[in-house]
Backbone as a chain_set.jsonl record, in Angstrom:
{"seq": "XXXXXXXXXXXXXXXXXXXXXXXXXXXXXXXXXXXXXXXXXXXXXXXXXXXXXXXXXXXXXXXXXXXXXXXXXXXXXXXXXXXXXXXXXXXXXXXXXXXXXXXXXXXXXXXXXXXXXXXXXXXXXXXXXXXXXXXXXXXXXXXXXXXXXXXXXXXXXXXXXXXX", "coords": {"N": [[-92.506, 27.643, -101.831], [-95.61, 26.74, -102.498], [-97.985, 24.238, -101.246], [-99.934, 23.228, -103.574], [-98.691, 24.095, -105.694], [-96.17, 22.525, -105.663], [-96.996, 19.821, -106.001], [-98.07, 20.005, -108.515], [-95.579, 20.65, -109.536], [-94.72, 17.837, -108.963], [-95.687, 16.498, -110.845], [-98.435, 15.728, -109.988], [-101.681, 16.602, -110.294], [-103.212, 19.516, -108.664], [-105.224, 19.702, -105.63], [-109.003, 19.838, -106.044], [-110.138, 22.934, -104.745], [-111.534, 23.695, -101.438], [-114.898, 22.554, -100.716], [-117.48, 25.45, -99.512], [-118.149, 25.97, -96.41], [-120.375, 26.308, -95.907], [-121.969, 25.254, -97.532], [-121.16, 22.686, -97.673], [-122.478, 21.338, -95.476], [-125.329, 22.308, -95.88], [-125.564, 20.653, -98.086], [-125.038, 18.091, -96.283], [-127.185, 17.852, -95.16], [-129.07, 17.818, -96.77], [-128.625, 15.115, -97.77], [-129.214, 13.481, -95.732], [-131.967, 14.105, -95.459], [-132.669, 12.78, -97.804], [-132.358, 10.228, -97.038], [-134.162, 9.653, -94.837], [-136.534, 10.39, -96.328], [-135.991, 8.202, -97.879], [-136.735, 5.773, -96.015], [-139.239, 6.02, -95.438], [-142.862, 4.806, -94.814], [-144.81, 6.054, -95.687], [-146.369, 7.5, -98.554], [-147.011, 10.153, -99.194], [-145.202, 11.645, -97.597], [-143.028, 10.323, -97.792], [-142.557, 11.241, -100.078], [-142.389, 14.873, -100.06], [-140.288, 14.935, -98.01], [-138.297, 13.955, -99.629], [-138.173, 16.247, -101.26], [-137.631, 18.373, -99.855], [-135.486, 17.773, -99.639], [-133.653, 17.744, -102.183], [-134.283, 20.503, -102.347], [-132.727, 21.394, -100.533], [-130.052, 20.761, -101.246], [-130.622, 22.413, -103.669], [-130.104, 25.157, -102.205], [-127.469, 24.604, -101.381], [-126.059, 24.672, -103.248], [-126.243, 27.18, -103.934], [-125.473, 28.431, -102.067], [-122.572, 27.787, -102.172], [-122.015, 29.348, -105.07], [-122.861, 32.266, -104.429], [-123.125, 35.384, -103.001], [-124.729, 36.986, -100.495], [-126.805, 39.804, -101.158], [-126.239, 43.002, -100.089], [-129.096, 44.721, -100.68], [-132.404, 44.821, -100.248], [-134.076, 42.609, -101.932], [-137.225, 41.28, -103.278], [-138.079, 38.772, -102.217], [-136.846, 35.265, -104.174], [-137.94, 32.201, -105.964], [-135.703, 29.62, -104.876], [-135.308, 27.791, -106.913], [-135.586, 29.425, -109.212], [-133.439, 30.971, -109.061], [-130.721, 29.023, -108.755], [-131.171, 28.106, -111.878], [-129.967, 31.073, -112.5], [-127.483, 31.257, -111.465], [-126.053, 28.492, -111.846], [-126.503, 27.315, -114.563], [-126.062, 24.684, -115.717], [-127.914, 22.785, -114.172], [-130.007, 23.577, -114.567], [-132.771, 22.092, -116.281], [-133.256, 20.017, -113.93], [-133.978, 22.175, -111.69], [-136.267, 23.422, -113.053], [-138.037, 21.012, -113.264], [-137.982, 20.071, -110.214], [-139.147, 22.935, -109.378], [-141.903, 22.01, -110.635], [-142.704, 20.373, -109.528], [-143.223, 21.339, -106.802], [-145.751, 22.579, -106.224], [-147.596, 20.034, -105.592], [-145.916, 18.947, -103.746], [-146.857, 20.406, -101.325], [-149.492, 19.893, -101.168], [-149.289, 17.31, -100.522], [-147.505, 17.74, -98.155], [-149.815, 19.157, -96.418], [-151.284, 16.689, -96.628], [-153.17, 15.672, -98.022], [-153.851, 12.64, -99.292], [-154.832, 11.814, -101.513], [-152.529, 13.096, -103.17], [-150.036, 12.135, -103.52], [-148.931, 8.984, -104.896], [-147.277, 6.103, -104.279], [-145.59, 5.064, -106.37], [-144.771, 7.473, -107.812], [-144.043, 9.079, -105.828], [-141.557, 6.996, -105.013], [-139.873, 7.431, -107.176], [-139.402, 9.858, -107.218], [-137.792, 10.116, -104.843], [-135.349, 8.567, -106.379], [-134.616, 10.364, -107.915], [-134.148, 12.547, -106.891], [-131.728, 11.781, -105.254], [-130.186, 11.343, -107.986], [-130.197, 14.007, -108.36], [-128.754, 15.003, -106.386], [-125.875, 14.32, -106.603], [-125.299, 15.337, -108.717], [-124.791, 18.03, -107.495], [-123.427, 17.769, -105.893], [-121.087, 17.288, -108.067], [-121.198, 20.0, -109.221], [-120.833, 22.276, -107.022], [-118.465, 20.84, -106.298], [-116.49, 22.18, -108.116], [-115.302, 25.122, -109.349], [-116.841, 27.739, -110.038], [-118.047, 29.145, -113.251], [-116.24, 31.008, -114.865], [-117.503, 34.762, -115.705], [-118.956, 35.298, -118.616], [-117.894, 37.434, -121.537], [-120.819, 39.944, -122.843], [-121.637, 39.205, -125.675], [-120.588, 41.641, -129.203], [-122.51, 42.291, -131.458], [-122.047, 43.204, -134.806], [-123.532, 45.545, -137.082], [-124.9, 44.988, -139.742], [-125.186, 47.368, -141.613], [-123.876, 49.496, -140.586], [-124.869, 50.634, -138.713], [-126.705, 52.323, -138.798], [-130.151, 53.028, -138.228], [-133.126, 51.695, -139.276], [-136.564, 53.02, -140.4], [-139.499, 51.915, -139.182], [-141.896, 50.081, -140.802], [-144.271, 49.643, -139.671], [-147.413, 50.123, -138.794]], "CA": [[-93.399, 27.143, -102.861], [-97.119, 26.065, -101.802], [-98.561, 22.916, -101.991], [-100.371, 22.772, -104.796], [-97.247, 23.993, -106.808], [-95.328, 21.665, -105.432], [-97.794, 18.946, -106.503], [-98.141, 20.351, -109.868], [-94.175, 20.129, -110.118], [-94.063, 16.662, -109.351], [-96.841, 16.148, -112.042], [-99.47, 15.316, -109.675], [-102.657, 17.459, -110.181], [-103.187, 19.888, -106.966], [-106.788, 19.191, -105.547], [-109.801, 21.371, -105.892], [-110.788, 23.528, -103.992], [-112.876, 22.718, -100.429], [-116.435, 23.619, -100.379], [-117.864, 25.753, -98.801], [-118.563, 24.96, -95.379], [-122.105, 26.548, -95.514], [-122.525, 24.547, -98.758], [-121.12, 21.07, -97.099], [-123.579, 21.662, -94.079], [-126.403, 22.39, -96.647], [-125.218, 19.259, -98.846], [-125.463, 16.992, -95.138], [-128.46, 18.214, -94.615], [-129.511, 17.151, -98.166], [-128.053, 13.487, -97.977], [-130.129, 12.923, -94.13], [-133.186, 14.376, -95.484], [-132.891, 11.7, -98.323], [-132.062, 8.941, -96.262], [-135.177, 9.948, -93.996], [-137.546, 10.144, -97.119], [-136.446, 6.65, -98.262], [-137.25, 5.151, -95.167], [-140.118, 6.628, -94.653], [-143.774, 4.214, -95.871], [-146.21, 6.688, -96.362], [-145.979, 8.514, -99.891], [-147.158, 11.193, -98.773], [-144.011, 12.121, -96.491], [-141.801, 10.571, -98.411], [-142.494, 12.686, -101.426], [-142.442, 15.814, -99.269], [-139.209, 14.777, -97.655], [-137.177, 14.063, -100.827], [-138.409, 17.053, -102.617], [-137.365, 19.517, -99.493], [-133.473, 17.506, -100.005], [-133.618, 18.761, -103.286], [-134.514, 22.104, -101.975], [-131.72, 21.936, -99.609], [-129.068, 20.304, -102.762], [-130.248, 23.523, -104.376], [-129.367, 25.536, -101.307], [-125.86, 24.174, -100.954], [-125.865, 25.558, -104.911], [-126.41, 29.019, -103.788], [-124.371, 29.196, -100.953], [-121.512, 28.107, -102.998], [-121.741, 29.988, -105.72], [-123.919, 33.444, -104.384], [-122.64, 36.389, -101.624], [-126.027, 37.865, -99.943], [-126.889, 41.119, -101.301], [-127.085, 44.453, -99.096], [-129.916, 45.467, -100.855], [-133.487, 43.692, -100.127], [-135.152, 42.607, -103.015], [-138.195, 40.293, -103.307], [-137.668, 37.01, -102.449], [-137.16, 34.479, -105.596], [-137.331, 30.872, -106.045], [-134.53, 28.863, -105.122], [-135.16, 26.865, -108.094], [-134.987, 30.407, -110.261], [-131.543, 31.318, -109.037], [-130.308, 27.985, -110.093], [-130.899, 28.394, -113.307], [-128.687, 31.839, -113.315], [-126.058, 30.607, -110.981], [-125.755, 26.905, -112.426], [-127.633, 26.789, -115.67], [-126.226, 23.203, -116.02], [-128.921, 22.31, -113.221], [-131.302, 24.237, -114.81], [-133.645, 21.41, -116.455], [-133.663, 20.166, -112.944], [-134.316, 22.928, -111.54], [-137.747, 23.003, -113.743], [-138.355, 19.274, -112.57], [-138.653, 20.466, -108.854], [-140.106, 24.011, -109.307], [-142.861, 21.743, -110.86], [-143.372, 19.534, -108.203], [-143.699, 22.507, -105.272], [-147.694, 22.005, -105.617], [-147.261, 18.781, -105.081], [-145.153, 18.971, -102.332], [-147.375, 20.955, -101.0], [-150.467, 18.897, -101.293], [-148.08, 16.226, -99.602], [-147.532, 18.461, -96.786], [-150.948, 19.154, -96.282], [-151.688, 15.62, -95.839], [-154.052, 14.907, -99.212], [-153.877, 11.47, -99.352], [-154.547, 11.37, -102.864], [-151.237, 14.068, -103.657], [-148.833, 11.636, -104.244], [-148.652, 7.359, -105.515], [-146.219, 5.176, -104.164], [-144.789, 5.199, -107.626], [-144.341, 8.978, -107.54], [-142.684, 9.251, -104.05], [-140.713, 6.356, -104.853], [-139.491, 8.178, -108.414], [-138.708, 11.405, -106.958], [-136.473, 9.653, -103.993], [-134.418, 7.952, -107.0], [-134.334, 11.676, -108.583], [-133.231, 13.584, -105.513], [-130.369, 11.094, -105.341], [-129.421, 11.761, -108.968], [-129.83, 15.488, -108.295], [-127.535, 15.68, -105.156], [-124.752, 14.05, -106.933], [-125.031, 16.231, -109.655], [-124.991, 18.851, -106.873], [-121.772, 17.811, -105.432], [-119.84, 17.65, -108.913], [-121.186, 21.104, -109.106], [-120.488, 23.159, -105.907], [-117.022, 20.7, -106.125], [-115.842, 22.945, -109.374], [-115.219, 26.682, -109.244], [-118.076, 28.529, -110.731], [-117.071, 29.429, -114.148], [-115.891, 32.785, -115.037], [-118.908, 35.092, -116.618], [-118.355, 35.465, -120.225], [-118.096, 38.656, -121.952], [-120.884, 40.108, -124.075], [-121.133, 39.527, -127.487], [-121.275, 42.362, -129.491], [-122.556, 41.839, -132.733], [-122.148, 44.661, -135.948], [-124.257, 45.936, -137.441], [-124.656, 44.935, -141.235], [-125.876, 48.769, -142.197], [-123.204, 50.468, -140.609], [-125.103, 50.788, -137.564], [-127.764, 53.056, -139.295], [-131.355, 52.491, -137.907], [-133.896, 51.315, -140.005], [-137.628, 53.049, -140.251], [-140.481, 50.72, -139.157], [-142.98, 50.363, -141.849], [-145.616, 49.34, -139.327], [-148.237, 51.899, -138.295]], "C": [[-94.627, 26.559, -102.166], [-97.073, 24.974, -102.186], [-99.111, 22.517, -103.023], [-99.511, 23.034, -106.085], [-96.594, 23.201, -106.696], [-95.615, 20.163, -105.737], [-97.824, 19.386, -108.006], [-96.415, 19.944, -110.713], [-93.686, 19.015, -110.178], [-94.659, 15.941, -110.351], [-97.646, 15.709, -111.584], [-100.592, 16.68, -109.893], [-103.61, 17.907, -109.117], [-105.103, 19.531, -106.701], [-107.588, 20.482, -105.562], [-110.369, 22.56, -105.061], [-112.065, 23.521, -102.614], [-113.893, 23.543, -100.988], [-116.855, 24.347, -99.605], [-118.2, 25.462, -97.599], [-120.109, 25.182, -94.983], [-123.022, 25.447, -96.888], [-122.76, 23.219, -98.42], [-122.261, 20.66, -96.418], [-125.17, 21.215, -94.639], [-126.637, 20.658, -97.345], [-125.441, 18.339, -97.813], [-126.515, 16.783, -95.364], [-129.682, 17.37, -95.569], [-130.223, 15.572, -98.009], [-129.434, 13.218, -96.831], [-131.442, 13.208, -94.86], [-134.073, 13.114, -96.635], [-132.92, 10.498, -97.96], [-133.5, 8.808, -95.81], [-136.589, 9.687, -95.201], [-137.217, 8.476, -97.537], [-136.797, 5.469, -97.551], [-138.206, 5.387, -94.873], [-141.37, 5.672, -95.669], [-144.387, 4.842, -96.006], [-145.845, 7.569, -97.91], [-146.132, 9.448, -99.716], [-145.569, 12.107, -98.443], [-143.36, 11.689, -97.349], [-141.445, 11.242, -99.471], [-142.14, 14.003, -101.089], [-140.937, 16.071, -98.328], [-137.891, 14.802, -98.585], [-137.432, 15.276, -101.386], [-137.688, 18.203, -101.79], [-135.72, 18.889, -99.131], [-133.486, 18.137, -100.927], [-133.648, 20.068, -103.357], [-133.397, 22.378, -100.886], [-130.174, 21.625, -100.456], [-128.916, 22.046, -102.87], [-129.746, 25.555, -103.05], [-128.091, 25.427, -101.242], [-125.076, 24.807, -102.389], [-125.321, 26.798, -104.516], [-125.113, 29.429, -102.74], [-122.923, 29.172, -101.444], [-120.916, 28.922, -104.087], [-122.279, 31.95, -105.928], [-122.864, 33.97, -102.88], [-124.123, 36.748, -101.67], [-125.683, 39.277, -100.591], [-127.34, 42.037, -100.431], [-128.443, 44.795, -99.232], [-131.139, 44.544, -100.872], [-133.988, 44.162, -101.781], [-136.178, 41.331, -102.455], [-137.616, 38.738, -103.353], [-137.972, 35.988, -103.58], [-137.131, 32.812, -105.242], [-136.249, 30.491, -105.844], [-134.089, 28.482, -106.502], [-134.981, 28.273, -109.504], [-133.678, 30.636, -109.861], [-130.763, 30.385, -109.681], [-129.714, 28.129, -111.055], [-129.717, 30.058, -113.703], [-127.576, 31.202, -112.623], [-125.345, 29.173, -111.329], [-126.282, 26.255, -113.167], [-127.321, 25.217, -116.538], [-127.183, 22.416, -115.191], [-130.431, 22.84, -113.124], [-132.607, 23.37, -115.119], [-134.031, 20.404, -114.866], [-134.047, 20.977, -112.146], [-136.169, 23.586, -112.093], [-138.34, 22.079, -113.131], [-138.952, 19.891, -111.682], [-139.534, 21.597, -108.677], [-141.06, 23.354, -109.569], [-143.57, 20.783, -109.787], [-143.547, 20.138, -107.184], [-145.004, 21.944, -104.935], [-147.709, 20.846, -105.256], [-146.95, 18.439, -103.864], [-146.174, 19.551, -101.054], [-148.339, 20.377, -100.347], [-149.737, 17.819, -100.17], [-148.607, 16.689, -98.441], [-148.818, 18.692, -96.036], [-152.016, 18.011, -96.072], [-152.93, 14.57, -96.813], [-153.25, 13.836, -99.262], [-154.176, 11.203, -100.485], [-153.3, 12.495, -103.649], [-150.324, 13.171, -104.49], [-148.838, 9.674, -104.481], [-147.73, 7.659, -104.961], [-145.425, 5.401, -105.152], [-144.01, 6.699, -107.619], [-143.399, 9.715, -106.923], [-141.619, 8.574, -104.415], [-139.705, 7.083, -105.826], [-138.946, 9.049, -108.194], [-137.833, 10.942, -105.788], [-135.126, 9.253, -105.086], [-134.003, 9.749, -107.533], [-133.853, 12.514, -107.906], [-131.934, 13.063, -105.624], [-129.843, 11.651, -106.428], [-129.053, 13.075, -108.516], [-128.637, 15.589, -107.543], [-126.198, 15.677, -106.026], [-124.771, 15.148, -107.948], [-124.479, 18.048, -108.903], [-123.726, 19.19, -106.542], [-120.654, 17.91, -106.732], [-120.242, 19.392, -108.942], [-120.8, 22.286, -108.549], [-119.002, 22.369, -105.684], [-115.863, 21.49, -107.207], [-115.806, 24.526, -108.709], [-115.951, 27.234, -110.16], [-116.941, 29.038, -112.107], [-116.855, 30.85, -114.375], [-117.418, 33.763, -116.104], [-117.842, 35.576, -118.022], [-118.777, 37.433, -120.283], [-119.293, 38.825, -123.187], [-120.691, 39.976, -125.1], [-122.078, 40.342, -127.987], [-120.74, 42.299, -131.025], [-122.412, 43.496, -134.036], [-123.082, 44.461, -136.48], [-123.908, 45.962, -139.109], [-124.611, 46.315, -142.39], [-124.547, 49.846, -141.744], [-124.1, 51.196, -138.947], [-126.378, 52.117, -137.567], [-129.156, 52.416, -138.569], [-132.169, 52.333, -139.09], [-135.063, 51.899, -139.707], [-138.687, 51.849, -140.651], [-141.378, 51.23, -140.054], [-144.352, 49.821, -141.016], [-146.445, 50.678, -138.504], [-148.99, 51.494, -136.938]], "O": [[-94.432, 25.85, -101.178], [-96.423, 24.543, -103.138], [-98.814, 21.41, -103.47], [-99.565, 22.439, -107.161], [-96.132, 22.839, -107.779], [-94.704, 19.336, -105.747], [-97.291, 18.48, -108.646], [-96.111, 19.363, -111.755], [-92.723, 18.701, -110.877], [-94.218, 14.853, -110.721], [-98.207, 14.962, -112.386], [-100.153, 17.788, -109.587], [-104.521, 17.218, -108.659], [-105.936, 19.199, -107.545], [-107.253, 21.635, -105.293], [-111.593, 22.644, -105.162], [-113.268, 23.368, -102.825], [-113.89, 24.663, -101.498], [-116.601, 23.882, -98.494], [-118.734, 24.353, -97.608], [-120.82, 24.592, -94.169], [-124.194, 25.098, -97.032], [-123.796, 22.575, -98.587], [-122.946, 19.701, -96.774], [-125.932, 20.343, -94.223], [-127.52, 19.823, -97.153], [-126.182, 17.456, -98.243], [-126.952, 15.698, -95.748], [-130.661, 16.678, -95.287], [-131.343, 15.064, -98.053], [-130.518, 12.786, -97.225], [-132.151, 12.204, -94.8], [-135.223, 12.676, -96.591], [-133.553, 9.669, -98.615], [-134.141, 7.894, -96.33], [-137.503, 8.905, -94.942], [-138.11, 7.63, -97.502], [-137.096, 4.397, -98.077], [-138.423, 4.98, -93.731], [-141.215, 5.613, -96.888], [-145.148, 4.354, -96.841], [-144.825, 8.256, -97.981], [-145.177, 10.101, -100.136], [-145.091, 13.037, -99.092], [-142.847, 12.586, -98.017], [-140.351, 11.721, -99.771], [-141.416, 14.476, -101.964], [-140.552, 17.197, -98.012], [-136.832, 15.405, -98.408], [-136.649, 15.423, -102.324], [-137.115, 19.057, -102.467], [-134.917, 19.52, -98.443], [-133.323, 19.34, -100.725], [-133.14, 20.738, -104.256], [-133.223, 23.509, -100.432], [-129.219, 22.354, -100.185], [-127.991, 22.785, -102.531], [-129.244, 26.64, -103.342], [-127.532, 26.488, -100.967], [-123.934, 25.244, -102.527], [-124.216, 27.295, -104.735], [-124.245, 30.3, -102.69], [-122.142, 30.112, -101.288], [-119.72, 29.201, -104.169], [-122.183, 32.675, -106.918], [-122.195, 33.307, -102.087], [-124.715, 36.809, -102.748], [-124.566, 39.794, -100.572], [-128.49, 42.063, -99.991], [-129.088, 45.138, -98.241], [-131.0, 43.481, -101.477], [-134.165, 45.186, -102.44], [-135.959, 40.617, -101.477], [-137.033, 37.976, -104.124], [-139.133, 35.809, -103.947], [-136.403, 32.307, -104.388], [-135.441, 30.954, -106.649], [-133.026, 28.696, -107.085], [-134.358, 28.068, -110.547], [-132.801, 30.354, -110.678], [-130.204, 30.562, -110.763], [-128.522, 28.248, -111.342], [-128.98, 30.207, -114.677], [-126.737, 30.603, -113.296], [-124.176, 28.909, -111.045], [-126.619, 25.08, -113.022], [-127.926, 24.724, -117.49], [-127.282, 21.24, -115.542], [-131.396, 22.744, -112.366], [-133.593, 23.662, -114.443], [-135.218, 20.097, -114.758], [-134.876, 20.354, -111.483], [-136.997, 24.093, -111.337], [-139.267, 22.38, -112.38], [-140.096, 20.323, -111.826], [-140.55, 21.483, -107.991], [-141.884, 23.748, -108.743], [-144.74, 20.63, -109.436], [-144.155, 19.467, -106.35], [-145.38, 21.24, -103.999], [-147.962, 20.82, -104.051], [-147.598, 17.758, -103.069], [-146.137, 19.044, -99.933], [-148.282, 20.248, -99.124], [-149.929, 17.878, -98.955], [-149.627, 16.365, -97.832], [-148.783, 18.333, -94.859], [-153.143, 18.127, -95.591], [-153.389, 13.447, -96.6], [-152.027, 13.969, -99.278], [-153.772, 10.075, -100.765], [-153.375, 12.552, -104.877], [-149.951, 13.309, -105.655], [-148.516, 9.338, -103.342], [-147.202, 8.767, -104.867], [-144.398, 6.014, -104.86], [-142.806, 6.871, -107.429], [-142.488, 10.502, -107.182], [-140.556, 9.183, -104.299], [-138.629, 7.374, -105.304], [-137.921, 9.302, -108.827], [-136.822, 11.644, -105.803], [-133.988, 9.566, -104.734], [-132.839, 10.108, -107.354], [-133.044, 13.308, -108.386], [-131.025, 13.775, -106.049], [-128.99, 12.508, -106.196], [-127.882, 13.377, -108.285], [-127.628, 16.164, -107.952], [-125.517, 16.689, -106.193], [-123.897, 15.983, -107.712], [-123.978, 18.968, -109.549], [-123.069, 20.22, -106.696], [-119.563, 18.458, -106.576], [-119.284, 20.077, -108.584], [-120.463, 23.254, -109.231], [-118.209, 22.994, -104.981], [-114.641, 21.387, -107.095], [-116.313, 24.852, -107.636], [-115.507, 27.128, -111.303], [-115.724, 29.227, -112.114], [-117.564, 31.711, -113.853], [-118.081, 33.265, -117.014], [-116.694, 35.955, -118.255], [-119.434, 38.234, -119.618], [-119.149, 38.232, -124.256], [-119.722, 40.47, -125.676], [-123.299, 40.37, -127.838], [-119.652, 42.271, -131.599], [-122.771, 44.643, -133.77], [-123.625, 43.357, -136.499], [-123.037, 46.632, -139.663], [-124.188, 46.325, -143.546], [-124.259, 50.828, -142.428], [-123.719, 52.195, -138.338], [-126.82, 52.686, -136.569], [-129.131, 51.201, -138.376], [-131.762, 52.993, -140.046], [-135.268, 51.617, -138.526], [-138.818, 51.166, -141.666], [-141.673, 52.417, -140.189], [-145.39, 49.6, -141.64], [-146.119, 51.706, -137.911], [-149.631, 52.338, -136.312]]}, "num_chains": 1, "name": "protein.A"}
């Protein structure tokens, strides 16, 4: 009998599943990069620092729940995959795609890019994100649903368009 049956039989509930270890790695990587932005006084940097944790959060996403594809396609947003692979992280996912320029600006060293307030705001928001990151990549992706396929009130007859 395995362990987690054998836990289940004594009525304890078996544990979940590890993470990934390219996900964990990613997820470190995350945490340090946040640490690093909230120590950091310039706004600039620290805006620029928290925003590329968040970009490494949503990394630790992908790797958990994505296999590389053989076939090259065009490289996409992080922050679009996301949304198909973990469309509960999707309105974040928005958040940060919107702050890129930003980040950007940051990076680039404009000194009017980012307020104190701003930087400080998006350090508290990275934090939320991660955690949200870790209940996420700590679950098992959910199963894809099946199609729904709807009838057709007519009998499945087409209808001619009356527009010209």
């Amino acid at each position: 009998m395995g362990a987690a049956r054998a836990l289940a039989v004594q009525g304890q509930l078996p544990l979940p599943p590890a993470m990934p270890a390219a996900a964990a790695q990613l997820l470190g990587q995350a945490h340090r990069g946040l640490a690093e932005a909230a120590a950091s006084p310039e706004a600039g940097w620290r805006y620029a620092t928290a925003h590329l944790a968040a970009l490494r959060g949503a990394a630790a996403v992908l790797a958990a729940r994505t296999r590389p594809e053989p076939a090259r396609r065009r490289p996409r947003s992080a922050w679009v995959l996301i949304t198909e692979v973990a469309p509960e992280l999707g309105e974040w996912a928005a958040f940060f795609a919107a702050g890129a320029a930003k980040r950007a600006a940051a990076e680039a060293g404009l000194s009017s890019a980012v307020t104190d307030r701003e930087a400080d705001d998006l350090v508290r928001d990275v934090g939320a994100f991660l955690v949200a990151v870790e209940t996420t990549v700590s679950r098992p992706a959910p199963a894809p649903t099946a199609p729904v396929r709807l009838r057709s009130m007519d009998g499945g007859r087409r209808r001619p368009s009356n527009r010209s």
